[in-house]
C-alpha positions as CSV (number, residue, x, y, z in Angstrom):
1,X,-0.1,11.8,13.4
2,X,3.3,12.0,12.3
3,X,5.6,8.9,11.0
4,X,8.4,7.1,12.5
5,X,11.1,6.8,10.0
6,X,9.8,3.1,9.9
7,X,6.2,4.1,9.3
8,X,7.8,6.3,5.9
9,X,10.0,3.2,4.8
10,X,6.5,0.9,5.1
11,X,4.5,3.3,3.3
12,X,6.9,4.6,0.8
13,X,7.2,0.3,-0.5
14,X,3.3,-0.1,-0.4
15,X,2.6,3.3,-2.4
16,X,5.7,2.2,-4.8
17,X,4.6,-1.0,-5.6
18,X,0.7,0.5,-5.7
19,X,2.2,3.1,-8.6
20,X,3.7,0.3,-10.3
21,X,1.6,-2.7,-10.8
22,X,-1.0,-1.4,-13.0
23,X,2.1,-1.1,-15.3
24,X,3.4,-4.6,-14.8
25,X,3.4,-6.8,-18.1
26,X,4.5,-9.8,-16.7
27,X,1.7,-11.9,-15.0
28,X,3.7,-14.1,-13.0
29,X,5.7,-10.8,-11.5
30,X,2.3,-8.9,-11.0
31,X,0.9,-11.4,-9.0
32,X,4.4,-11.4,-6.8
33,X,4.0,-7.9,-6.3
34,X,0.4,-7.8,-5.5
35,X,0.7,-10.5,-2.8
36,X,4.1,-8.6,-1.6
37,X,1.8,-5.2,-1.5
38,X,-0.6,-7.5,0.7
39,X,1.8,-8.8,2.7
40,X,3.0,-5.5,3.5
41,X,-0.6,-3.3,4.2
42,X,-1.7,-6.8,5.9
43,X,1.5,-6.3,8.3
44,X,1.9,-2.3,8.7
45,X,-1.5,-0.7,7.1
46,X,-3.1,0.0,10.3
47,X,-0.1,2.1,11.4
48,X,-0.2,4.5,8.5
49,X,-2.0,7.4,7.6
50,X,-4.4,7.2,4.6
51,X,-4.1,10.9,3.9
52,X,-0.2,10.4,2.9
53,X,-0.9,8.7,0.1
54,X,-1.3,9.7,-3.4
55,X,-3.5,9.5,-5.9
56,X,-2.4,6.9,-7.9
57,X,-1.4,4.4,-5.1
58,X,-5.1,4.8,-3.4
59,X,-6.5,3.9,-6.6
60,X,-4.4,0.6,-6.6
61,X,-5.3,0.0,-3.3
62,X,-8.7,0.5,-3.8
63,X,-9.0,-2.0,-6.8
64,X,-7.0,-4.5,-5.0
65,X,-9.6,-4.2,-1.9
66,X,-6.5,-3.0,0.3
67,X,-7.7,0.5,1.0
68,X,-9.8,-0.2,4.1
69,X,-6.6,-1.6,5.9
70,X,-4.9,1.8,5.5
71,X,-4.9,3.3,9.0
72,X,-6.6,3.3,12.5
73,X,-10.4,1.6,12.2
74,X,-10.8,2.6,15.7
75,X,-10.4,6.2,16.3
């Protein structure tokens, strides 16, 4: 599968804010970016590919219960 340029732009701001809220001090802006990192796999998850991500952000997504959204469910 390869990505549209909007596919990158989707995935590049969910595996961004993935890498950075485990680092997030404030509470109030780490729940803003958790339900912006919702908002967004909600929205556009299904379109991308789960083997594009790294690490780090499939971690996040994991904890947050987000990673089954990542990509196709239906082959």
């Amino acid at each position: 599968m390869t990505e549209t340029q909007e596919q990158w732009y989707h995935r590049q701001a969910v595996e961004q804010l993935a890498q950075h809220i485990p680092f997030e001090r404030d509470s109030a802006s780490k729940a803003e970016q958790i339900e912006m990192l919702r908002g967004l796999v909600i929205r556009h998850g299904r379109d991308m590919d789960p083997d594009l991500f790294g690490f780090e952000a499939r971690n996040e997504l994991i904890r947050l219960g987000l990673w089954n959204r990542i990509g196709s469910t239906h082959g």
